[in-house]
N, C-alpha and C positions, 0 to 999 in steps of 0.2 A: 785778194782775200786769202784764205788761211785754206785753200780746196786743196784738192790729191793731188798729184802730179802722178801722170802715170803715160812716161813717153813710150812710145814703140815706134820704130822706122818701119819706111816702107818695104826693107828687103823681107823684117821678117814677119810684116802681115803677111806677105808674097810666101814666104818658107811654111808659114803655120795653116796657111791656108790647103797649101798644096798636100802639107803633110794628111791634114782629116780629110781631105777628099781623095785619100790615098793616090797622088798624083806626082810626089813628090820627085822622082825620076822622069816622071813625062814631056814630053815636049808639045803632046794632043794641042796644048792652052801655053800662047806665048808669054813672056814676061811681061809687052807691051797691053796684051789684050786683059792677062790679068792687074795689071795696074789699074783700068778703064775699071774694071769690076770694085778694085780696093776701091777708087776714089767715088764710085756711084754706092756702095755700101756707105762709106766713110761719111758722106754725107748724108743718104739717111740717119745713121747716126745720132750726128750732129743736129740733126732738125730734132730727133728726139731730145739730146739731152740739154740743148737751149730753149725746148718748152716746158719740160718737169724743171729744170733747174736752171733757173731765167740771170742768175750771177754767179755763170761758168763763162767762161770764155771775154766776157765781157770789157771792154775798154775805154780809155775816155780820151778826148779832145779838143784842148782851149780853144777860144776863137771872138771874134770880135766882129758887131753888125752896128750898121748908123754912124753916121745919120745918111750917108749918101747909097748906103745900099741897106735892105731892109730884109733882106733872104742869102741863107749860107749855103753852100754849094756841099752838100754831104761829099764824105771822104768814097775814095771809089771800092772800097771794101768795105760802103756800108753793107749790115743786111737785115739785122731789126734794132729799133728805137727802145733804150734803156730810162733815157731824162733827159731833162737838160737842166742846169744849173746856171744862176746868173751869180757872179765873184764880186762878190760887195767890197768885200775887204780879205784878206790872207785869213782872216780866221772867222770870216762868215760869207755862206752860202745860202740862197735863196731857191726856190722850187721853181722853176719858169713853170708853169700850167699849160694847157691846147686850150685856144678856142675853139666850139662849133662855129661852124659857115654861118648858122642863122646869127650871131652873135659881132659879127664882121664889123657892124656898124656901131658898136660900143667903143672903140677904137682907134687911134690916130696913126701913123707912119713916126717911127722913131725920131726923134729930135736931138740926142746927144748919142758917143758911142757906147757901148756895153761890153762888157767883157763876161765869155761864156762859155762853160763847160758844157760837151755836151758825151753821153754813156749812152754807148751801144753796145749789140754784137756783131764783130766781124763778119764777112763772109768766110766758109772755111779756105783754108787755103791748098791749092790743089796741090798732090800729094805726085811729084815730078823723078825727083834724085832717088836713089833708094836711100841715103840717107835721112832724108824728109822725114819728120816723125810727125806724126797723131796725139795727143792729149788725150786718154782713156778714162781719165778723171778717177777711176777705182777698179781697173779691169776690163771696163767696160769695151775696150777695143777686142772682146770676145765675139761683139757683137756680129764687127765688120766679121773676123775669121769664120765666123759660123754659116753667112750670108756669102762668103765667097766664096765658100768649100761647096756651097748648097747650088749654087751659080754652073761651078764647073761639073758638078756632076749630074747636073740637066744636062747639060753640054753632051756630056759624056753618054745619056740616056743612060745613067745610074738612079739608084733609089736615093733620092734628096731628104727622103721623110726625117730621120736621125738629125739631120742637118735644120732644119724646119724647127722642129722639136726643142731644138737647143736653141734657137734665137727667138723662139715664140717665149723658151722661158726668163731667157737674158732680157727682152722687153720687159716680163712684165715686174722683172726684179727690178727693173730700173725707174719704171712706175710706182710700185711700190716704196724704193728708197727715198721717192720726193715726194711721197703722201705723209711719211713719215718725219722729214726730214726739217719740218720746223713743227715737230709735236708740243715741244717746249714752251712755244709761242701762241697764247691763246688767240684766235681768231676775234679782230674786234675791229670798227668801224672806223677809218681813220679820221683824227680830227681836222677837219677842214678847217674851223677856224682858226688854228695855230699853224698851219702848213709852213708858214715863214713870217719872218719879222720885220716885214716892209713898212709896221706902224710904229714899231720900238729906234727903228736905224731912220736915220734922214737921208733917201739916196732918192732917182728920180723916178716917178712913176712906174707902177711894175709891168711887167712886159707878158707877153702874150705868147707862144707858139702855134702853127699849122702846118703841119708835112704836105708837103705838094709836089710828088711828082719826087726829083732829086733832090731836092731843096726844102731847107726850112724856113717859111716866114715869119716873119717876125711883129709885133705890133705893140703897142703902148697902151693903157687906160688913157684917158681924157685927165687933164690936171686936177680936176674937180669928181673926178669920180670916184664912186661909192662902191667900188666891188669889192668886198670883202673874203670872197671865197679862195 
């Protein structure tokens, strides 16, 4: 997508951090120990700003299920479920849908293969080399700094409040920025009965999804079925 870039390495969350917690001389807090702090901030983080803003980070992954296996082995840096798409043709895409459990029996095990994209978000990736950089998205890598300064000056039995202060407010800007951030777009009900175009294209029965565990199952409508949703 068209988002911010805004890289920062790990030496200098490590320098920026040391500097506000006036430490920057110090040896008190290793490089080691503080790395452990950048990556445990770094990730909160990231929990935050892939739940206010759910297409950051996000990625995707072709793949093919059926007929002789009917579940795909998630990639090992999955870490949350964005879609999944079935590839009808190079310039059409279909919405695969979840079934619920109770629903299990509307369905048959795949009969031909399928080709299919499926969008998630990574897990983050841990933050190792000091060259390693973070995606801050708008600055936002303030966040870790403020959280790591605040870390070490518990540490330290220094006053963290200042430290507090500034990440309590960097949250809730970051909150605020994805309340605001599709204002443009009126909120309105999606149409389920146009989700895709499985009755316009002649392709085979449309398919089903269920997260299970590592893996995604997979399932078909019945030939003669009537689901429309």
């Amino acid at each position: 997508g068209g988002k911010l870039m805004a890289l920062v390495t790990l030496e200098s969350l490590r320098t920026q951090a040391r500097q506000r917690a006036d430490q920057e001389f110090s040896s008190f807090i290793s490089d080691s120990e503080a790395n452990q702090m950048i990556n445990a901030s770094a990730r909160e983080l990231y929990d935050l700003l892939t739940s206010v803003y759910d297409d950051y980070y996000f990625t995707t992954l072709n793949f093919t299920v059926g007929p002789s296996s009917n579940t795909f082995a998630l990639p090992a840096d999955f870490y949350k479920l964005r879609g999944v798409d079935e590839v009808v043709t190079s310039q059409q895409n279909v919405t695969v849908l979840p079934y619920e459990w109770t629903e299990r029996n509307l369905y048959i095990s795949l009969i031909n293969q399928r080709n299919l994209r499926l969008y998630y978000i990574p897990q983050m990736p841990e933050l190792v080399n000091d060259t390693d950089t973070f995606d801050g998205i708008n600055g936002f890598e303030q966040y870790i700094v403020a959280d790591v300064a605040r870390k070490m000056l518990i540490k330290e039995e220094s006053d963290p409040s200042a430290m507090m202060a500034e990440k309590a407010e960097l949250k809730q800007r970051i909150l605020g920025m994805g309340q605001n951030r599709n204002a443009g777009d009126a909120n309105r009900i999606p149409d389920v009965n146009r989700r895709d175009a499985w009755i316009i294209y002649s392709y085979p029965q449309r398919l089903r999804y269920r997260l299970q565990g590592n893996s995604l199952a997979f399932v078909q409508t019945n030939f003669f079925s009537n689901i429309y949703d």
